[in-house]
C-alpha positions in Angstrom: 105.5 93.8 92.0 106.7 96.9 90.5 109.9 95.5 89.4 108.0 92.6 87.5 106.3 95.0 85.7 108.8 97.2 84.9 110.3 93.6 83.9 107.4 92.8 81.6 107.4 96.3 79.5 110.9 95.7 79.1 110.1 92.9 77.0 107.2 94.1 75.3 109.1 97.1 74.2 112.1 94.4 72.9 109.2 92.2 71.3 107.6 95.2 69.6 111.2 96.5 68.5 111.9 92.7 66.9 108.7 92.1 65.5 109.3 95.4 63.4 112.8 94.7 62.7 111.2 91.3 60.8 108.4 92.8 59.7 111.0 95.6 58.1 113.1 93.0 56.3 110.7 91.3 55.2 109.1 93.8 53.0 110.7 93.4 49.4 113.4 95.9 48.1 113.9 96.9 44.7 115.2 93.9 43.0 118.6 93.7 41.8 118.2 92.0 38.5 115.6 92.2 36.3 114.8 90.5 32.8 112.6 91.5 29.6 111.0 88.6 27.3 108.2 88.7 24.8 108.2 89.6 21.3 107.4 93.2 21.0 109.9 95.1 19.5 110.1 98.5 21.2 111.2 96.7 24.2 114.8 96.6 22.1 114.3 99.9 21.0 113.7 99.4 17.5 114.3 102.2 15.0 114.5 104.4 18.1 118.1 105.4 16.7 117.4 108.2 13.4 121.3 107.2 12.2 120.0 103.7 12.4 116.5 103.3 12.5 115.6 99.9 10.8 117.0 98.2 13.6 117.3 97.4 17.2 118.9 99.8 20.0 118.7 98.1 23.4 120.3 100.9 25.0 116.9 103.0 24.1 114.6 100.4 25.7 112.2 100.9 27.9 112.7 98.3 30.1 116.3 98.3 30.3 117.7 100.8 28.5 120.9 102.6 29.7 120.2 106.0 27.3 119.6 108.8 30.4 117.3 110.4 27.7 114.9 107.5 28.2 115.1 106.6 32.4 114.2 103.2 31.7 113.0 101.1 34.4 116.5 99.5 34.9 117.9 103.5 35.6 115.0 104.0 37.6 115.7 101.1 39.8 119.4 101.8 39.6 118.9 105.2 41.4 116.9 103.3 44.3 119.6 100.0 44.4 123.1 100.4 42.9 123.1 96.6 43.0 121.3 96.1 40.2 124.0 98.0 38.2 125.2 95.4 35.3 121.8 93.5 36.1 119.2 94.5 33.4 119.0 91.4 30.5 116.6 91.9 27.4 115.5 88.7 25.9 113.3 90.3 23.7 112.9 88.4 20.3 110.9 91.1 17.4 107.9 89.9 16.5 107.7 86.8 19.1 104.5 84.9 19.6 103.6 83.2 22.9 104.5 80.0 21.9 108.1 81.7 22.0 108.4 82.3 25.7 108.9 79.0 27.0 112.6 78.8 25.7 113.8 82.5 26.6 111.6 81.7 30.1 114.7 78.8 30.5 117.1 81.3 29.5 115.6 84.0 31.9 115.8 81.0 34.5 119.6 80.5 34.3 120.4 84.5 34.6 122.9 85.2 37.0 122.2 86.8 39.3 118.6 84.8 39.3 116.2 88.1 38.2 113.7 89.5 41.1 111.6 91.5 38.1 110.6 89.7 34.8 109.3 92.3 32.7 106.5 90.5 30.1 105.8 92.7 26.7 104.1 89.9 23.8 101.5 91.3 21.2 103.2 89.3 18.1 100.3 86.9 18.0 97.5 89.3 16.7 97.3 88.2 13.2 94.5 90.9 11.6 93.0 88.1 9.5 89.2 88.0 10.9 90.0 85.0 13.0 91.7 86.5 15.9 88.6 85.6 18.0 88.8 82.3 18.0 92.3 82.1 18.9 92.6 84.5 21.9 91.0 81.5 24.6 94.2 79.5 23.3 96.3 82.8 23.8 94.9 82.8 27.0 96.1 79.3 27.8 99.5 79.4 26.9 100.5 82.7 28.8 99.1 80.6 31.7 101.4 78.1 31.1 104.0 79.8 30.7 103.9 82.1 33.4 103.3 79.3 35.8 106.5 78.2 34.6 108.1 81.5 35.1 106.9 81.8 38.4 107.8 78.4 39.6 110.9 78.7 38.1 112.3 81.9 40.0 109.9 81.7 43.3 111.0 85.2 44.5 110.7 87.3 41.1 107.7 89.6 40.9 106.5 89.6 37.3 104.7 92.4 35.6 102.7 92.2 32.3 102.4 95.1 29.8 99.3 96.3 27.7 99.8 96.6 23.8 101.0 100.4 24.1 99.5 103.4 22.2 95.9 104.6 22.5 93.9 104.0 18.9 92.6 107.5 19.1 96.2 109.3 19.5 97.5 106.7 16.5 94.8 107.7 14.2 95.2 111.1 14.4 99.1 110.6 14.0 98.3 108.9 11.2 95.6 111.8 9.8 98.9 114.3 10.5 100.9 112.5 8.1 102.1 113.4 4.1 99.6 110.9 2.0 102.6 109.2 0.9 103.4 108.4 4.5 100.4 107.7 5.1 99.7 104.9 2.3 102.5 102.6 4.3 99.9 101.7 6.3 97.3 101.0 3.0 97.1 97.3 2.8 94.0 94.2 2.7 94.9 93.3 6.2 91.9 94.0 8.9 95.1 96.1 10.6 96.4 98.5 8.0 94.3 101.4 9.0 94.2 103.4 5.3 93.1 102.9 2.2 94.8 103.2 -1.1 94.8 105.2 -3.4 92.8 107.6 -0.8 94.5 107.2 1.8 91.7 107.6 4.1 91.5 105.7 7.6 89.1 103.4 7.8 86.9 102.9 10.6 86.5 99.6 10.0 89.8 98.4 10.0 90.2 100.8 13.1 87.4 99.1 15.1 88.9 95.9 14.2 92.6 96.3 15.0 90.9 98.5 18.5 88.9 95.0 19.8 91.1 93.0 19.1 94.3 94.6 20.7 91.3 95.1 23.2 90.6 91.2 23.7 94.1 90.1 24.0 95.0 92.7 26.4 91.8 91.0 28.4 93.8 87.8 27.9 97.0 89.1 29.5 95.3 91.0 33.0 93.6 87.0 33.2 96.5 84.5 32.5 98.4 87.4 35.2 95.8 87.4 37.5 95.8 83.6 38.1 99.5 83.2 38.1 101.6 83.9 42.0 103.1 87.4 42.3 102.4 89.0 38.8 100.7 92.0 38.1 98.7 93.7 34.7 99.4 96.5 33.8 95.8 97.6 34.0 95.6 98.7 30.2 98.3 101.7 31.3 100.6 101.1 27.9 97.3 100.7 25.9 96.0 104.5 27.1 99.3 105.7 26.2 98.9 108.6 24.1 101.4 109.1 21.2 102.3 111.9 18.9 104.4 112.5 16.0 107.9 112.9 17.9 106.9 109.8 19.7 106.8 107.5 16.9 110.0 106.1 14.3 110.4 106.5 10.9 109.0 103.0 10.2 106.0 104.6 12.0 105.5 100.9 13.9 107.7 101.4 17.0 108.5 104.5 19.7 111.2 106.9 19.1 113.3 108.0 22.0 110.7 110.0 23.3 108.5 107.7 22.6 110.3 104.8 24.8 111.0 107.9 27.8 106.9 108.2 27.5 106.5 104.6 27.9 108.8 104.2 30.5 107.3 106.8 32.8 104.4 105.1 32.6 104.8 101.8 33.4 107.0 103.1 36.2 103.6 104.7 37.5 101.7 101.3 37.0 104.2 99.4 38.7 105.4 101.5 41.6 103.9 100.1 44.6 104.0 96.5 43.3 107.8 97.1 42.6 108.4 98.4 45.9 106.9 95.6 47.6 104.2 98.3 49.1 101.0 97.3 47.3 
């Protein structure tokens, strides 16, 4: 009798051990490729490079920048699993609308090796003409789509969604910092050119426009995520981002180096345990 039940501990002991050897391979590592798409254009670094900055610098990105001044998510991963060294692809297209993803969604879908993180940044649809309202529920629609695609199309990527970054409050006071001939780039008829000319004023209008709006799409992005397998918002953690002068390039639309570091550390936060494969 004793024997049978030293017997039967035995084997509960060797269940227990196996079950958490599954249990412990199961849980996802770090991946080791991951992929950028959308259209917004700090995701290439643009004008992040003062010798050069009208155009794009992958190597300051965000996402998968290789510049150690930045610690994009790519280096970040990299310190966890070396095997995503060589493994980081940027898509990216400036100024992309949604309507743009399916055909760098089939490029992302023939990677090798096939990505475990796709990395989503779009706001090139917002169009500041006093009918962004009524196209957001077709906005809505298509990142559905898409993603649906993305997801069927690489079963075993996690896919992460980012907020239109920088807070409105930080951006008007940068812009309230700046020389009034700096300033009056951003004068213009368009709902989202926050100053006036020849004053160049901010006006609250335009800022409370340009604010619900970003506000409204960003809504659109945490839904179309939400009903699509293994992909996760955000949760507005790019759109609380708060910027300064260093942070921002010359052409005053995109994120400096320090700027892209900032951005970087923070979607590193919001994506941690998802990443992980803890949460």
């Amino acid at each position: 009798m004793r024997q049978q039940l030293l017997i039967g501990a035995l084997i509960a002991v060797s269940l227990a051990i196996t079950a958490t050897g599954v249990a412990s391979r199961a849980l996802p590592a770090y991946p080791d490729s991951l992929v950028v798409i959308g259209g917004d254009s700090v995701a290439q670094g643009h004008g992040s490079d003062p010798g050069h900055p009208y155009r794009d610098t992958p190597a300051n990105s965000w996402a998968t920048g290789t510049n150690s001044a930045v610690q994009s998510i790519y280096t970040r991963i990299l310190a966890a699993n070396p095997a995503i060294r060589g493994h980081a692809f940027n898509l990216v297209a400036d100024g992309a609308t949604v309507s743009d993803l399916p055909p760098q969604i089939a490029k992302a879908e023939r990677l090798t090796p096939k990505p475990g993180l796709v990395l989503v940044e779009i706001d090139g649809d917002i169009e500041c003409d006093g009918k962004d309202t009524s196209r957001i529920a077709d906005f809505r629609m298509q990142l559905g789509t898409a993603l649906g695609t993305l997801a069927t199309g690489l079963p075993t990527a996690r896919i992460f969604v980012v907020s239109t970054w920088g807070s409105f409050p930080s951006y008007v006071t940068y812009l309230k910092g700046l020389s009034l001939d700096a300033r009056l780039k951003h004068a213009g008829k368009s709902l989202c050119q926050l100053v006036a000319a020849p004053s160049g004023l901010v006006v609250p209008s335009h800022v409370a426009y340009a604010q619900k709006t970003v506000f409204a799409y960003d809504a659109a992005l945490a839904a179309a995520c939400a009903a699509t397998p293994r992909c996760r918002y955000d949760g507005g953690a790019a759109q609380r981002l708060t910027t300064t002068a260093a942070d921002i390039t010359l052409d005053q639309e995109n994120l400096s180096i320090q700027g892209e570091s900032k951005l970087a550390a923070t979607e590193w936060a919001a994506m941690a345990g998802f990443l992980s494969g803890k949460s």
